[in-house]
C-alpha positions as CSV (number, residue, x, y, z in Angstrom):
1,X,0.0,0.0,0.0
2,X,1.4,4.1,-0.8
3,X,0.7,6.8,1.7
4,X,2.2,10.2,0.2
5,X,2.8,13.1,2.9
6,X,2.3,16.5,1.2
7,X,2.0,19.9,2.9
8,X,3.3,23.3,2.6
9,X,6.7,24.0,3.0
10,X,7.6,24.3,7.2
11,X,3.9,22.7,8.0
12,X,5.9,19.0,9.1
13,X,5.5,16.6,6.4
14,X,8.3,15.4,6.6
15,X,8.4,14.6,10.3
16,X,4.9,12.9,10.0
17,X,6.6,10.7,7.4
18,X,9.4,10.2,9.5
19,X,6.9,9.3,12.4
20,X,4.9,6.8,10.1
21,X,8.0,4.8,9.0
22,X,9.0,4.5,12.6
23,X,5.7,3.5,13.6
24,X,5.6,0.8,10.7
25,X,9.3,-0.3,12.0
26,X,7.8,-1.3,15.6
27,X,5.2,-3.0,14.1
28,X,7.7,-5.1,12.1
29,X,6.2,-3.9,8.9
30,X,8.2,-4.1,5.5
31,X,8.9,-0.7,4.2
32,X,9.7,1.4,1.1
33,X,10.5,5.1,1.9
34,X,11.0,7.7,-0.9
35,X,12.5,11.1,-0.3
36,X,10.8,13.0,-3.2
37,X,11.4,16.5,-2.1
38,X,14.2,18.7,-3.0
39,X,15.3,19.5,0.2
40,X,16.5,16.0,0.3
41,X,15.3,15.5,4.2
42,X,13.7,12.1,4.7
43,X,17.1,10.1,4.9
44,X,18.9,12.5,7.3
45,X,15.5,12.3,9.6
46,X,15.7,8.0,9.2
47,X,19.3,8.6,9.7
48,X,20.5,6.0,6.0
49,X,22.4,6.9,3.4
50,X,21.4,8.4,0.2
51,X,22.0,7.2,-3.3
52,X,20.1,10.0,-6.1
53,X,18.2,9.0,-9.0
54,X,17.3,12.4,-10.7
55,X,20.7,12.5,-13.2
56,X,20.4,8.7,-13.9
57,X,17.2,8.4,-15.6
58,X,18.9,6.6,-18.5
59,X,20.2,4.0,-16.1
60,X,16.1,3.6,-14.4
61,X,14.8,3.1,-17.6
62,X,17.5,0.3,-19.0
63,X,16.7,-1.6,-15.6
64,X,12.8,-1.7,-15.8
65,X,12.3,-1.3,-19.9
66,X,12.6,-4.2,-22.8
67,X,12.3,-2.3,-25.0
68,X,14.5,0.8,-24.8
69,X,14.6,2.1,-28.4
70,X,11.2,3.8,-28.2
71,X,11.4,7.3,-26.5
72,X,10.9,7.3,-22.7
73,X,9.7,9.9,-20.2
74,X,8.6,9.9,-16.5
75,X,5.4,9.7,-16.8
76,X,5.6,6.9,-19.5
77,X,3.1,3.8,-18.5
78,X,3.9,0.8,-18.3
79,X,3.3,-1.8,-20.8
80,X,3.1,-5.5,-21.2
81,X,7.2,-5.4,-22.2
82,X,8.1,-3.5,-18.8
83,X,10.0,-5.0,-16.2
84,X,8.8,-5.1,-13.1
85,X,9.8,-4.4,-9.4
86,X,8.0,-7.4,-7.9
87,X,10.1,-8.8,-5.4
88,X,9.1,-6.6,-2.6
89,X,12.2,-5.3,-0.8
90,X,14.2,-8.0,-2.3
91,X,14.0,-7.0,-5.5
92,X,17.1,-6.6,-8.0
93,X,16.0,-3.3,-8.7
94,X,15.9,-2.1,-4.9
95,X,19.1,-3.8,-4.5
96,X,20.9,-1.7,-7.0
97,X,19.7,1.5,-6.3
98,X,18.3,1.7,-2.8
99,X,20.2,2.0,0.5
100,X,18.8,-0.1,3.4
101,X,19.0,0.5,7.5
102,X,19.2,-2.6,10.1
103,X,15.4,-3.4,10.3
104,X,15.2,-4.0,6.9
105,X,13.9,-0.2,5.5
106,X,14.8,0.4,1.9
107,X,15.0,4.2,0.9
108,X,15.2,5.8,-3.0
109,X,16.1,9.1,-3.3
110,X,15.3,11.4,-5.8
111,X,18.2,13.8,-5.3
112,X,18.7,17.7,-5.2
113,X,20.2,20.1,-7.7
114,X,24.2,19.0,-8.4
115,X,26.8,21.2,-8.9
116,X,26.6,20.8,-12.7
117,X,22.3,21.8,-13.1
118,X,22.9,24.6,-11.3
119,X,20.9,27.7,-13.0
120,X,18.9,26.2,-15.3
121,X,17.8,22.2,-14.4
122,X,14.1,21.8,-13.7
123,X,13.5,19.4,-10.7
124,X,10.3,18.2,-12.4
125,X,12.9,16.2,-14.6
126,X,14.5,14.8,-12.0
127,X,11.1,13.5,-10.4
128,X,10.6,11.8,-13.8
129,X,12.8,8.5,-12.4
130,X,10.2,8.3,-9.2
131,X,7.2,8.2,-11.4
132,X,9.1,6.0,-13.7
133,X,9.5,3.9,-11.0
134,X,6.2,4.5,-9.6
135,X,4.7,3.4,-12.7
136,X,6.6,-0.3,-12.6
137,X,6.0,-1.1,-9.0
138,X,4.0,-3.7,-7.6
139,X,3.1,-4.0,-4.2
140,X,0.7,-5.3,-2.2
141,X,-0.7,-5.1,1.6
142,X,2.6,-6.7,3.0
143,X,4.5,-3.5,1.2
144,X,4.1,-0.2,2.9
145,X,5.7,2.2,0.1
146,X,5.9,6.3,2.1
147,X,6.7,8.9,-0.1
148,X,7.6,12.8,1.2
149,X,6.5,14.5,-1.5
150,X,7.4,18.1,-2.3
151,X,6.2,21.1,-0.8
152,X,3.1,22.8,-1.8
153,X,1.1,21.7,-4.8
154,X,4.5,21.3,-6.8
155,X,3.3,17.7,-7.0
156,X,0.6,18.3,-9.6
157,X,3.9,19.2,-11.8
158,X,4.4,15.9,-12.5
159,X,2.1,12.7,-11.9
160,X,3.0,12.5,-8.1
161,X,-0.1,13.6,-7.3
162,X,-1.7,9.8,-8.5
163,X,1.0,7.4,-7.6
164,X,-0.5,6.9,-4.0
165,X,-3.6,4.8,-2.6
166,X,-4.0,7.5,0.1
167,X,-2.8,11.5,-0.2
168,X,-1.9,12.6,3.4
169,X,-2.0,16.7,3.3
170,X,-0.4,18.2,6.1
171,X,-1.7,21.5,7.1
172,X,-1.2,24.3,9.9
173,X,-4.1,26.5,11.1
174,X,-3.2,29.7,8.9
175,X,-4.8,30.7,5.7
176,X,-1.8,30.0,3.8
177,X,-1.8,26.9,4.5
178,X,-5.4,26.3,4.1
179,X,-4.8,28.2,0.5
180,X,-2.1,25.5,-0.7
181,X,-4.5,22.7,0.6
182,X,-7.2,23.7,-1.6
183,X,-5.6,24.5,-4.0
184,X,-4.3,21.4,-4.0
185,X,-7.4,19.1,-3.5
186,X,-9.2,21.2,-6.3
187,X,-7.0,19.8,-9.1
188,X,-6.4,16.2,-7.8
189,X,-10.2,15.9,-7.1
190,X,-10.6,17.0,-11.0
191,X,-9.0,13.1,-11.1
192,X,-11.4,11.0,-9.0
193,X,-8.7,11.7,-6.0
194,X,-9.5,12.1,-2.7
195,X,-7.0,14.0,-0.2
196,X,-7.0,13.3,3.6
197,X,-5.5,15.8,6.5
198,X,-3.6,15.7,9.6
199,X,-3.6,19.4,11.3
200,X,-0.1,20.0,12.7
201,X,0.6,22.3,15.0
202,X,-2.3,23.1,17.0
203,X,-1.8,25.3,20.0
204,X,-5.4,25.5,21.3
205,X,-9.3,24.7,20.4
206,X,-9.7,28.0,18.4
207,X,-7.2,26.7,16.1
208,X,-8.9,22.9,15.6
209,X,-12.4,25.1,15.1
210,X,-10.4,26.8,12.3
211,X,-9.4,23.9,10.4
212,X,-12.9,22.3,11.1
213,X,-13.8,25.6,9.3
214,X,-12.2,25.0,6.4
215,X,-12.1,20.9,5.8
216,X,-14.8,18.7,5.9
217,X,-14.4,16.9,8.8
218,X,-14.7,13.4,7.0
219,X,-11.0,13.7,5.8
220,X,-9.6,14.6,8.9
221,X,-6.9,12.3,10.6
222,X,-5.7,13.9,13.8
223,X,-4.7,17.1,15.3
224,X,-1.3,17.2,16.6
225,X,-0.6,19.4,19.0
226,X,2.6,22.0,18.6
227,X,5.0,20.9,20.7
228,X,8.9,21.2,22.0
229,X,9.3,17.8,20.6
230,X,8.8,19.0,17.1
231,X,11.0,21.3,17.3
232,X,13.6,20.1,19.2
233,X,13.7,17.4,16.3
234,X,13.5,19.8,13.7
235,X,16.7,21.0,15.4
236,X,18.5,17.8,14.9
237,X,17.7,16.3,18.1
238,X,16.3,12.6,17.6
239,X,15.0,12.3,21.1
240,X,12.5,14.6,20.4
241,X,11.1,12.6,17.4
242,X,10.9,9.2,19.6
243,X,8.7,11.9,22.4
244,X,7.2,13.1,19.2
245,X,6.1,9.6,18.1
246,X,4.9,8.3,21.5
247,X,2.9,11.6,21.8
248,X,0.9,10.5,18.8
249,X,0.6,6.9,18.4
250,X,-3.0,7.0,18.1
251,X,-3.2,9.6,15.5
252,X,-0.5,7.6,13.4
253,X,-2.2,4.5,14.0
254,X,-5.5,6.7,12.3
255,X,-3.6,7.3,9.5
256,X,-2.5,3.5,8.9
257,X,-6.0,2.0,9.5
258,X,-7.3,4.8,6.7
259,X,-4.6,3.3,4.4
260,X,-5.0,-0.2,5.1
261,X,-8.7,0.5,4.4
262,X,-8.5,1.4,1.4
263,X,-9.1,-1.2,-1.4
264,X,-6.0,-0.7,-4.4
265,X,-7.7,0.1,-7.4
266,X,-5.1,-0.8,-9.8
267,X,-7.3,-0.1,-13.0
268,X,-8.3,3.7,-12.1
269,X,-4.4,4.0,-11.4
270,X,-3.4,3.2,-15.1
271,X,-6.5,5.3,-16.2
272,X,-5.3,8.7,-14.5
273,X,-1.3,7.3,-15.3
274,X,-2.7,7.4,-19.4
275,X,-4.3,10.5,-19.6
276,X,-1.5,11.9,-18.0
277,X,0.8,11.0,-20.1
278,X,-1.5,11.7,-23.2
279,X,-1.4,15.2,-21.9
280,X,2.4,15.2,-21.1
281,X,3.2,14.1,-24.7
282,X,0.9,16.2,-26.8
283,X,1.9,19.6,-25.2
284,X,5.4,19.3,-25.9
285,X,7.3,15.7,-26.0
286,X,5.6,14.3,-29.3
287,X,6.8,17.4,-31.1
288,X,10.4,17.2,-29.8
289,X,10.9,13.3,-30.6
290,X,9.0,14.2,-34.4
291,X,6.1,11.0,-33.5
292,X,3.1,10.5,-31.8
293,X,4.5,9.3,-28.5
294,X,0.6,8.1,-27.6
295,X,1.0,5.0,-30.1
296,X,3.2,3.6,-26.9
297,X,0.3,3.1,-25.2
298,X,-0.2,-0.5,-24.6
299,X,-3.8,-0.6,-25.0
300,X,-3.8,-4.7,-24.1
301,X,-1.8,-3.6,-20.6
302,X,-3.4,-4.1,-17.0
303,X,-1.7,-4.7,-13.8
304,X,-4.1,-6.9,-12.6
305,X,-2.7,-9.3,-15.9
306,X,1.1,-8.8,-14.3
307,X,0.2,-8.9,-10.9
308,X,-1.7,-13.0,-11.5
309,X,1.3,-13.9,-13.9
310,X,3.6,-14.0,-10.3
């Protein structure tokens, strides 16, 4: 199952995240984290090694593509001649390009800006390996796959915005935060996609009555209150994320029983990953490779096929 944690930049995404593969951890669940932000954050809070992905999508596309002579992008769907990462953690894939911690965690990392893409590289390309992979992985209820997204609605950039079963936004109780939530939910809704909240933050009632105000109450998770735990780890000090943790153990445990359930629908995925690309490829890529990238479409594709060939 994929949980993504979105959320303005500074509203704790990224600590929630942190806090939901630690909870996982205890529960001796397998996990998949991905560090899709640019700030690069999610390892340093897990405390693993990084390996980046964003300047090798050559090497991504060799390792999960028979058929590499056609064009590829990110947001390319997978077909019936794709290779798939279906090994759970044990995969070849994983193993290549993955670092892993002692209980077993495996983390991919998108990667930052290098030294060399400085002043003109657009992250958006560099996302294009996640979705890539995204669009190849199969996993189940025994996979937990936690993805900290990047900040604000930069998501709907690429295809991030579909590559989860559930959409955890984080929000504060300002109106700027409310703003970039609905913003947010307004386009991905457009999509069939539904977007759940945890308020972070929240110093008194006045402030839970506010977000109340502004989200329907159905799609709220939790309230978390702000605390010197937060930002003592923010600060670099890990004993204030295992406070932080044990603070709100029910609130994380509300978030994994809303992902667990949720039944995978595998065909609406491909639907939203197609149209996507349809729209990706006639606004600009079709024209630069001189063909009409759509005829890659494997219209005789469906995960459901891959998934009962295992």
């Amino acid at each position: 199952m994929r949980i993504t944690f979105l959320g303005k930049g500074g509203s704790g995404k990224t600590t929630l995240a942190t806090s939901f593969i630690k909870c996982l951890e205890k529960k001796g669940k397998k996990v998949l984290a991905i560090d899709a932000d640019i700030n690069v954050n999610l390892g340093a809070a897990l405390n693993m090694p990084e390996k980046y992905l964003g300047d090798i999508f050559d090497d991504v596309c060799k390792d999960l593509e028979n058929n590499s002579n056609k064009p590829l992008i990110g947001s390319s769907p997978a077909t019936r001649e794709s290779k798939f990462i279906r090994k759970g953690l044990n995969d070849p894939f994983l193993k290549k390009y993955a670092t892993y911690n002692q209980k077993g965690t495996a983390l991919l990392t998108v990667g930052t800006y290098t030294d060399n893409k400085i002043g003109y590289a657009c992250y958006h390309s560099k996302l294009g390996s996640a979705v890539f992979i995204y669009n190849r992985l199969l996993d189940d209820k025994d996979l937990y796959v936690v993805t900290d997204a990047t900040a604000g609605i930069d998501s709907v950039g690429t295809s991030m915005f579909n590559v989860s079963d559930l959409n955890l936004f984080v929000v504060e109780p300002t109106k700027k935060s409310m703003d970039v939530y609905k913003e947010f939910k307004n386009i991905v809704s457009n999509y069939g996609i539904d977007t759940y909240v945890v308020a972070n933050k929240i110093r008194n009632e006045s402030d839970i009555e506010y977000i109340k105000k502004n989200i329907d109450e159905n799609y709220i998770l939790g309230f978390i209150k702000d605390s010197d735990d937060l930002r003592k780890f923010e600060q670099g000090n890990q004993e204030g994320l295992e406070n932080f943790i044990k603070n709100n153990e029910q609130i994380l445990e509300s978030v994994l029983n809303k992902l667990n359930s949720i039944e995978k629908n595998w065909d609406k995925y491909y639907d939203i990953q197609k149209q996507i690309y349809i729209d990706d490829v006639g606004d600009w890529y079709s024209q630069f490779y001189g063909e009409d990238l759509t005829k890659y479409i494997d219209k005789k594709f469906s995960y459901k096929d891959v998934i009962n060939d295992d």
